[in-house]
C-alpha beads as a LAMMPS data file, in Angstrom:
LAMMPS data file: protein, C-alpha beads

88 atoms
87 bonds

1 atom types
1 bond types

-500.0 500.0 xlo xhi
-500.0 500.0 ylo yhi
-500.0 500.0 zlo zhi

Masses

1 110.0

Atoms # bond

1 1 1 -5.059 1.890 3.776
2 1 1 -4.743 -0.415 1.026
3 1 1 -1.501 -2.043 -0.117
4 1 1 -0.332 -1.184 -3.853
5 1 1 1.560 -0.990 -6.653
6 1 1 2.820 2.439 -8.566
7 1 1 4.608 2.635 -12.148
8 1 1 5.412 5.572 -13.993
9 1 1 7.899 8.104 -14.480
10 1 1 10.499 9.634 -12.331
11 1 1 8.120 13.008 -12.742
12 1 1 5.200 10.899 -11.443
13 1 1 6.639 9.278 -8.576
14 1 1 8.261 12.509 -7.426
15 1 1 4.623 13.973 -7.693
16 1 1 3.152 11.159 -6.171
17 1 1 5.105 11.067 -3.044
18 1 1 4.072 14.510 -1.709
19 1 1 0.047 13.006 -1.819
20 1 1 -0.995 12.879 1.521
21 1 1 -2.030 9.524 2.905
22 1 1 0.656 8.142 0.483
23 1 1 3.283 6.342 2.192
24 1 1 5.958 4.354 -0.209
25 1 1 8.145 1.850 0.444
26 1 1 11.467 3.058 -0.529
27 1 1 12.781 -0.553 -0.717
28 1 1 10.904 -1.277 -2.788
29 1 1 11.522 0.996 -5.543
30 1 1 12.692 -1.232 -8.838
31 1 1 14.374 0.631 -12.124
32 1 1 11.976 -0.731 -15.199
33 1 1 12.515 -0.189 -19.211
34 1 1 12.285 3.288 -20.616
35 1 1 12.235 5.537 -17.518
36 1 1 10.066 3.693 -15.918
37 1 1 9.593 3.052 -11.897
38 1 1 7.915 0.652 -9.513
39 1 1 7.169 0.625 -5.963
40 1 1 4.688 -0.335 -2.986
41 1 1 3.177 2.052 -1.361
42 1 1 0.070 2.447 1.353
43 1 1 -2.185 4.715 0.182
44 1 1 -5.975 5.669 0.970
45 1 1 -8.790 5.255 -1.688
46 1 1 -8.912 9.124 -1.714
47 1 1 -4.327 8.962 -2.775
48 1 1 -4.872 6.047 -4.905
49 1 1 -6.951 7.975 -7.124
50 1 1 -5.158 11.346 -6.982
51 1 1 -1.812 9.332 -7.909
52 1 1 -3.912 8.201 -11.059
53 1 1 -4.644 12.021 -11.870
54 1 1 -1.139 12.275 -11.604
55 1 1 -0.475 10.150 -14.421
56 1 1 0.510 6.674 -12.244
57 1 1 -0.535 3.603 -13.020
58 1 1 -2.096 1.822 -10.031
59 1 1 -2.320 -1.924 -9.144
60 1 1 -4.317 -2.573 -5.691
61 1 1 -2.582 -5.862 -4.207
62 1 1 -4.548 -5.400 -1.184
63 1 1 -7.692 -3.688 -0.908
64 1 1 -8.227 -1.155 2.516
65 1 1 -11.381 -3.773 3.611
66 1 1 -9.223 -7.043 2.985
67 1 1 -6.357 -5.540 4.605
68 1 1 -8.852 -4.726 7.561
69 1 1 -10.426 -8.224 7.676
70 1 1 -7.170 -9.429 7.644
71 1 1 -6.004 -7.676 10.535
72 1 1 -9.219 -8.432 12.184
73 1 1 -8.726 -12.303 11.600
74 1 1 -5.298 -12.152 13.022
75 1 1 -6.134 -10.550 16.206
76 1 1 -8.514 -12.992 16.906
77 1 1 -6.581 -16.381 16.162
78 1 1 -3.766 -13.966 18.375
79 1 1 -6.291 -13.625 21.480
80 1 1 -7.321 -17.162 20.930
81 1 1 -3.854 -18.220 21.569
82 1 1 -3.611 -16.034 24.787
83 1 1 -6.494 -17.379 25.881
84 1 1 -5.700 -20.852 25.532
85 1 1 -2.269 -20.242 27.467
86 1 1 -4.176 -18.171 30.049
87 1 1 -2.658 -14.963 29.123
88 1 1 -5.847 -12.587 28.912

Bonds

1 1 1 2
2 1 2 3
3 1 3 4
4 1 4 5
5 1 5 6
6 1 6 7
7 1 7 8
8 1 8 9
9 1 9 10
10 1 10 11
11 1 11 12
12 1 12 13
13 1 13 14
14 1 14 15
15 1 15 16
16 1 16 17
17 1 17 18
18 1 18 19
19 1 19 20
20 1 20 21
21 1 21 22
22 1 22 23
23 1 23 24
24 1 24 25
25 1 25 26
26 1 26 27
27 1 27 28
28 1 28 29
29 1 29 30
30 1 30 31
31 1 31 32
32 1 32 33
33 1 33 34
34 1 34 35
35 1 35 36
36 1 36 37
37 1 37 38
38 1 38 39
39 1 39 40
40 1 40 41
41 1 41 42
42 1 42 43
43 1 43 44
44 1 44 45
45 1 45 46
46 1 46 47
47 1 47 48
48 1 48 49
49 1 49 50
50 1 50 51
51 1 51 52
52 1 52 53
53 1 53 54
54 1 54 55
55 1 55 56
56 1 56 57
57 1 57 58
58 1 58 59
59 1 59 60
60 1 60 61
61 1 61 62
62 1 62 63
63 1 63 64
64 1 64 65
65 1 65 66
66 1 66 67
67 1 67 68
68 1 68 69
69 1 69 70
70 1 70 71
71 1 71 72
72 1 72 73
73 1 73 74
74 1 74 75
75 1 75 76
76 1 76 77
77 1 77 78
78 1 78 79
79 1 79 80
80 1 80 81
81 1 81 82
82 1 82 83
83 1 83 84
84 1 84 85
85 1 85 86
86 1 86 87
87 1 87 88
């Protein structure tokens, strides 16, 4: 899942939420100029493009493989520590 950012209309966010393997974050949601809406959201590669066929516009903060090596990164400076206290 990669981490993003989705502007348009009230129409296209409405649409947009019912993708599958969409997942907003309601807090998120921010009132811009003309009608306009912004908001975070999860989504897969396969959402991310069917919320641009939607008519959103789409901003990937956080790519699905950075968000993976990421996570991957953490876990391992997270064993290291339980390792070093003698946790594992």
């Amino acid at each position: 899942m990669s981490l993003v950012q989705i502007e348009g209309s009230e129409e296209v966010l409405r649409a947009v939420q019912l993708l599958p393997e969409l997942h907003m974050v309601r807090s998120s949601l921010e009132t811009r100029p003309d009608d306009q809406y912004k908001v975070a959201a999860y989504a897969s590669d396969q959402a991310v493009e069917a919320a641009i066929a939607e008519g959103a516009r789409v901003t990937v903060l956080l790519s699905s493989e950075s968000a993976a090596d990421q996570h991957a990164r953490m876990s391992a400076v997270i064993g290291r520590g339980y390792a070093e206290r003698g946790e594992v």
